[in-house]
N, C-alpha and C positions, 0 to 999 in steps of 0.2 A: 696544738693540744687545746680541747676544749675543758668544758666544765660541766659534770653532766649528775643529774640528781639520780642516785640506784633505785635498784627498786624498792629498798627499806624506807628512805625518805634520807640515810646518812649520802653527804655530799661526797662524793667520789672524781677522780679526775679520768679522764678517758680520750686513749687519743681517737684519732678520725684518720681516713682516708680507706681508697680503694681497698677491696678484697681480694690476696694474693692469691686467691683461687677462683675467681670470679670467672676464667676463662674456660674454667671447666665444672659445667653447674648442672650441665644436663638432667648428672643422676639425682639431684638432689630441688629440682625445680619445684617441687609441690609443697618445699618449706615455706610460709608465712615469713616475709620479712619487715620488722617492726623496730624502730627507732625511737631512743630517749632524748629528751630535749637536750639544748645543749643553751652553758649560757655564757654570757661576758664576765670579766671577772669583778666587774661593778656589779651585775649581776647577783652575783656568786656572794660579793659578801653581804649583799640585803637579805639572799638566801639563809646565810649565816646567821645572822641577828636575828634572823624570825624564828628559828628553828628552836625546838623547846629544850630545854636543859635535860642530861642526862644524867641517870643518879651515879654514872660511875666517871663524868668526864674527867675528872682529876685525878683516877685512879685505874684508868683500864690499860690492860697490858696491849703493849703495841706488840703484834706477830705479822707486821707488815715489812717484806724483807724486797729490798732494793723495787718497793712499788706494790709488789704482790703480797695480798693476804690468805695467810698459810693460818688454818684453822684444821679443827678433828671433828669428825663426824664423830658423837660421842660412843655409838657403837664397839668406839676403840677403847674403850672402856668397860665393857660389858662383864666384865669380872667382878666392878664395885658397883655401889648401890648412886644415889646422885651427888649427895654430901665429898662422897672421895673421888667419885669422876670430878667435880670441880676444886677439890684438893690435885688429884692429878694433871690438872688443864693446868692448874697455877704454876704447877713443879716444873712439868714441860715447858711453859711459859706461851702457853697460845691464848689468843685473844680473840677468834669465832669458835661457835660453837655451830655446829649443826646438829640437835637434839635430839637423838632417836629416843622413838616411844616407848621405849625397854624403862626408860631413865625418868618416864611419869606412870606408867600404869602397874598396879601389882602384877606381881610375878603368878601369884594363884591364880588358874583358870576362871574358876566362879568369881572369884574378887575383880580379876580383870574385866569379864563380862558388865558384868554392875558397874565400872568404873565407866566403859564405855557408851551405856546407855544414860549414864549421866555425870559425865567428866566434873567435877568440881573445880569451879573456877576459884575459888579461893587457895585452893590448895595450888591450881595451877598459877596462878600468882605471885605466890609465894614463893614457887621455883625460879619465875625468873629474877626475883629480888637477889635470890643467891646468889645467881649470876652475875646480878649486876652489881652486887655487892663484894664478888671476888674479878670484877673489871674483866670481866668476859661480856662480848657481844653474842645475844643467840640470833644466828642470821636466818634463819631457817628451821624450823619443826619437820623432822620426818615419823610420817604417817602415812601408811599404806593403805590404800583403799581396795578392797576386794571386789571380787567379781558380783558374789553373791549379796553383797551390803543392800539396804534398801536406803531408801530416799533421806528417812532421819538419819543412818547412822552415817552417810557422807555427809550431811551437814556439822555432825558433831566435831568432824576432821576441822571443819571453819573455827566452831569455835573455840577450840582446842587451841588454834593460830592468834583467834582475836584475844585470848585472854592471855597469852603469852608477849601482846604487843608485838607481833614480827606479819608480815604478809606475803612469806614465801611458806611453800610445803614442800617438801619432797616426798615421793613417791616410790614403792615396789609395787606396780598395777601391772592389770594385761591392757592391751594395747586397747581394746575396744571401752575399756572402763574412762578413758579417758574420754569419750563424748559424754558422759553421764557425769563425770566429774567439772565439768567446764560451766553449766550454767550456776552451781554454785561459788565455781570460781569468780565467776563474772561479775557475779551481783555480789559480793563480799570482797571483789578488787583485792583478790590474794592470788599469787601467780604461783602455779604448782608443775614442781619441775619431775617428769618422767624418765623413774630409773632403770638404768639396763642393767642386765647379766651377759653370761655368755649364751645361754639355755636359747641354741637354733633351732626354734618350733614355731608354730603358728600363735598369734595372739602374746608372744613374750617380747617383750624389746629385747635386742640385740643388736639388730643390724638398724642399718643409716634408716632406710626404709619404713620400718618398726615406727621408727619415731615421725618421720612423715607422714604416715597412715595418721597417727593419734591425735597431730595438727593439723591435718585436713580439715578447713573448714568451722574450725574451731575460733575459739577468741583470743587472741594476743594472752591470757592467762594460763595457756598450757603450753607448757615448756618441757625444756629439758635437766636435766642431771644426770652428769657425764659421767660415769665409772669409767677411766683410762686403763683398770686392769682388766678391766670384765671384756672390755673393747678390743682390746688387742687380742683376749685370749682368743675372742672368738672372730679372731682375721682379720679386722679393721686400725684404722691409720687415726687414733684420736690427733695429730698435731692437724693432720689435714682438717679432718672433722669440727677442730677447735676454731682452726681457722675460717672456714666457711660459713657457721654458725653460730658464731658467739654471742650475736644479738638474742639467741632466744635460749642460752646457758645461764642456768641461775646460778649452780654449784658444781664442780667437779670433785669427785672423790681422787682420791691418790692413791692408788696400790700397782705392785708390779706383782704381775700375770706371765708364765713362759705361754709364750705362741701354741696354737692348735690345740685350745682347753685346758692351758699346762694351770701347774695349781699357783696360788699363792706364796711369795717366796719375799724375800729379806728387801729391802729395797736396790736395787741396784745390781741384784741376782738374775733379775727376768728380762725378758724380749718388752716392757713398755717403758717408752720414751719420756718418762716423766722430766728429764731436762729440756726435751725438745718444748714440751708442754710448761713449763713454769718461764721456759725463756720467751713465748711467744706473749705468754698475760702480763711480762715486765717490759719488749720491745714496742708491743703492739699498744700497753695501758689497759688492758681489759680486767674491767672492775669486779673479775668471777673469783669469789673465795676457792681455794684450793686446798682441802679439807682430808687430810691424812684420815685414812682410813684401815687401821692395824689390824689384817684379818690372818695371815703366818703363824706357822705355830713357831712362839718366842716363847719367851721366859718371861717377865713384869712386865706388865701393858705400858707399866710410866715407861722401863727401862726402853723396849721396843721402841713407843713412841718419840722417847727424845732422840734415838737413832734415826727415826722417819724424819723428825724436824730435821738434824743436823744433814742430813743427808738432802734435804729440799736447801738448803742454805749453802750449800756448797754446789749446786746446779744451779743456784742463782748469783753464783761469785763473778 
């Protein structure tokens, strides 16, 4: 086991060794593979001491269960406004956050327009104090970059990240947005992970491939973000997937999906392997938040959701 700094700058532990699918890479050769440092554990605590203070250390909820961090994409919450999404993160007792943009921009069309042509970093600011003032980590900003966007308003996606202090994004793009997205990534060293659906068309992520196109030749900042429902629904094997690629996974979402399109369903209702997948990021040490993502029609999004935690907690027993 080494010692390996994530991509946030928080000290994470991660183990090492061979790739138990390295023997079979053929289909997947034109992934970019890229490696974080690793350090000694004298290292590690000079690391520590240099590292700046955080305003919730003494108070952040741990949701890190036998290794792995079990966070909610806050999407799962799209019922309440941010104030009760992070009342609800508390109840559930999760401690990442992966931020969808529902949860900063107004909801009015016109209001939202204006919000995006000049995002307020105070106000964005201000959001993450909450956070961190109810011992939530936000590991990641999801913002979708469109097709049609021009040059300032994917930058605005940056700084939307930098005033939230995090330097991940995640993504609903088409595949080809992701060359257009990457020199902003580069030069603002924020790593933005590309999300899939199930939707098999051209230009949509879905398949393994999908994602390979979009890192062709690109810069170690375009990544991925793994949907394990969306994956399975539409044919594919995330445990495999996770395994072969995890160096370039910043987040995976958590939902279960029935095979061949099926819809979203209860946890542990559907054909996706989400044990297979939480058992490999606590055998393996992969420092990828695992980020419940409550999209079924349920009853209370809390009530749902502390089903989805309790239900990851017992695939982690």
């Amino acid at each position: 086991m080494g010692v390996c700094v994530g991509f946030s700058g928080f000290v994470v532990f991660r183990g090492v060794g061979a790739d138990s699918f390295g023997h079979n890479r053929s289909r997947f050769e034109s992934f970019p593979r890229y490696h974080f440092p690793m350090y000694t554990r004298r290292q590690f605590s000079k690391l520590a001491l240099a590292a700046p203070a955080l305003g919730y250390a003494f108070g952040k909820i741990d949701s890190t269960i036998h290794g792995v961090m079990i966070g909610a994409q806050t999407y799962s919450f799209r019922d309440r406004p941010l104030d009760a999404c992070i009342a609800a993160m508390k109840e559930v007792g999760l401690g990442y956050a992966e931020l969808w943009e529902g949860h900063l921009i107004p909801k009015d069309k016109a209001a939202a327009e204006v919000w995006r042509q000049n995002p307020p970093v105070d106000e964005i600011k201000a959001a993450r104090k909450k956070f961190d003032d109810a011992g939530i980590q936000i590991y990641a900003l999801n913002y979708s970059f469109r097709e049609n966007w021009n040059d300032e308003q994917i930058q605005h996606g940056f700084d939307i990240a930098r005033a939230l202090g995090v330097n991940k994004i995640t993504a609903s793009s088409n595949v080809s947005t992701a060359k257009r997205i990457n020199p902003f990534a580069e030069k603002a060293k924020v790593f933005v992970g590309m999300h899939n659906h199930s939707n098999l068309k051209p230009n949509e992520f879905a398949r393994p491939e999908d994602f390979a196109e979009a890192m062709k030749r690109q810069s170690k900042y375009i990544c991925i973000n793994l949907d394990i429902g969306h994956f399975t629904a539409a044919g594919f094997d995330p445990v495999a997937f996770l395994e072969e690629h995890h160096d370039r996974i910043l987040t995976l979402h958590i939902k279960d999906r029935k095979k061949n399109q099926g819809e979203n369903v209860p946890f542990g209702e559907g054909d996706t392997n989400i044990k297979g997948v939480l058992q490999v990021l606590k055998n393996k040490h992969y420092a990828i938040p695992a980020d419940i993502e409550y999209e079924y029609k349920g009853a209370d999004s809390v009530v749902e959701v502390k089903k989805c935690f309790e239900y990851c907690k017992a695939q982690l027993a």
